[in-house]
C-alpha positions as CSV (number, residue, x, y, z in Angstrom):
1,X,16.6,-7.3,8.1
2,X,14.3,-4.8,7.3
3,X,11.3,-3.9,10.3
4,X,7.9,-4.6,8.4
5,X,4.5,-4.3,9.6
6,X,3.3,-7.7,9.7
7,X,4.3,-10.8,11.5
8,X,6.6,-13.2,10.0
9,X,4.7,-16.1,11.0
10,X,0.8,-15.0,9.3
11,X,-0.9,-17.9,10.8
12,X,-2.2,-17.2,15.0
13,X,-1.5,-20.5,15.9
14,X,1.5,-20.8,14.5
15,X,2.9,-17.6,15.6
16,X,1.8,-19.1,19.0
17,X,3.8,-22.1,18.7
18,X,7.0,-20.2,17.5
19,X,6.6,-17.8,20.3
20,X,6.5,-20.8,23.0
21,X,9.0,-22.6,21.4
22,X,11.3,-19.1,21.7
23,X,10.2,-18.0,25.1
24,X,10.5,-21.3,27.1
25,X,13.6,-22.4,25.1
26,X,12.0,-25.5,24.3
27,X,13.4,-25.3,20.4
28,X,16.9,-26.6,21.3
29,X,14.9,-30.2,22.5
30,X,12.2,-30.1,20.0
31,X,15.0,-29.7,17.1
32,X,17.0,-33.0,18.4
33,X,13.4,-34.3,18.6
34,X,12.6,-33.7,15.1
35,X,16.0,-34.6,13.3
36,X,15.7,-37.8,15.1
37,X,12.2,-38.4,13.4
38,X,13.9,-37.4,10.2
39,X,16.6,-40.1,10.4
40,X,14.2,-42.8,11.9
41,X,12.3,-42.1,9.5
42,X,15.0,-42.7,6.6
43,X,16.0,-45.6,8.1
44,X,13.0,-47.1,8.6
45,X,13.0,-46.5,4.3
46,X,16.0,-47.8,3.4
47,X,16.0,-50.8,5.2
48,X,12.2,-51.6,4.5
49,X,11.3,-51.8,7.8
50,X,7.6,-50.5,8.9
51,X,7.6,-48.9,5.1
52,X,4.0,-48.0,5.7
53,X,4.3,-46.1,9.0
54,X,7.6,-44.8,7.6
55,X,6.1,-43.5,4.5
56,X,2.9,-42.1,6.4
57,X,4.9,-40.2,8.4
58,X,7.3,-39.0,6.1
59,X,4.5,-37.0,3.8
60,X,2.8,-35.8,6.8
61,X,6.3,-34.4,7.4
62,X,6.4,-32.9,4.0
63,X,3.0,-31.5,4.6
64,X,4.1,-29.8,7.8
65,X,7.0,-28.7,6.1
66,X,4.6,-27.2,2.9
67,X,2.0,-25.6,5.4
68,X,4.5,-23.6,7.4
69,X,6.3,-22.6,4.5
70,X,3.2,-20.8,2.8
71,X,2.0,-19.3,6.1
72,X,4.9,-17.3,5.9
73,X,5.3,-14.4,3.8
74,X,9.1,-14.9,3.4
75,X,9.5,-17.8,1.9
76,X,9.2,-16.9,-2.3
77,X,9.9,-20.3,-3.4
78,X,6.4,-21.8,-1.9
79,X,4.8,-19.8,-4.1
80,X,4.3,-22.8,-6.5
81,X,1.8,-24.1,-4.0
82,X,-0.6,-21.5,-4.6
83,X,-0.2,-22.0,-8.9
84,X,-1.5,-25.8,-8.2
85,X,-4.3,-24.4,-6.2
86,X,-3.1,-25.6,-2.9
């Protein structure tokens, strides 16, 4: 990977979070922590159950997902987001 001027992560406060995350090795916890929201959240889907709270948080999972991906300038396919004026 090529050494480039500027930060991966463009946003301050999301650099800050990736760089506790890193330094305190909390990102092996908070990854089980999030893929067990992911598949709660399915869950909670497919069998109908709490179908509002499930559905809530599963778009402002999507948007989490859609905001970090266009604060970086790696990520080529967000580039959609910024054609609909997001």
């Amino acid at each position: 990977m090529a050494v480039t001027d500027s930060p991966i992560a463009a946003v301050d406060w999301d650099r800050g979070c990736l760089e506790t995350l890193l330094n305190t090795g909390s990102f092996v916890w908070f990854a089980r922590v999030v893929t067990s929201g992911e598949v709660a959240i399915g869950v909670a889907l497919l069998f109908g159950t709490f179908t509002g709270g499930a559905a809530f948080a599963g778009a402002f999972m999507n948007w989490s997902y859609l905001t970090a991906c266009t604060a970086s300038r790696t990520q080529p396919h967000c580039g959609w987001l910024a054609d609909v004026g997001c």
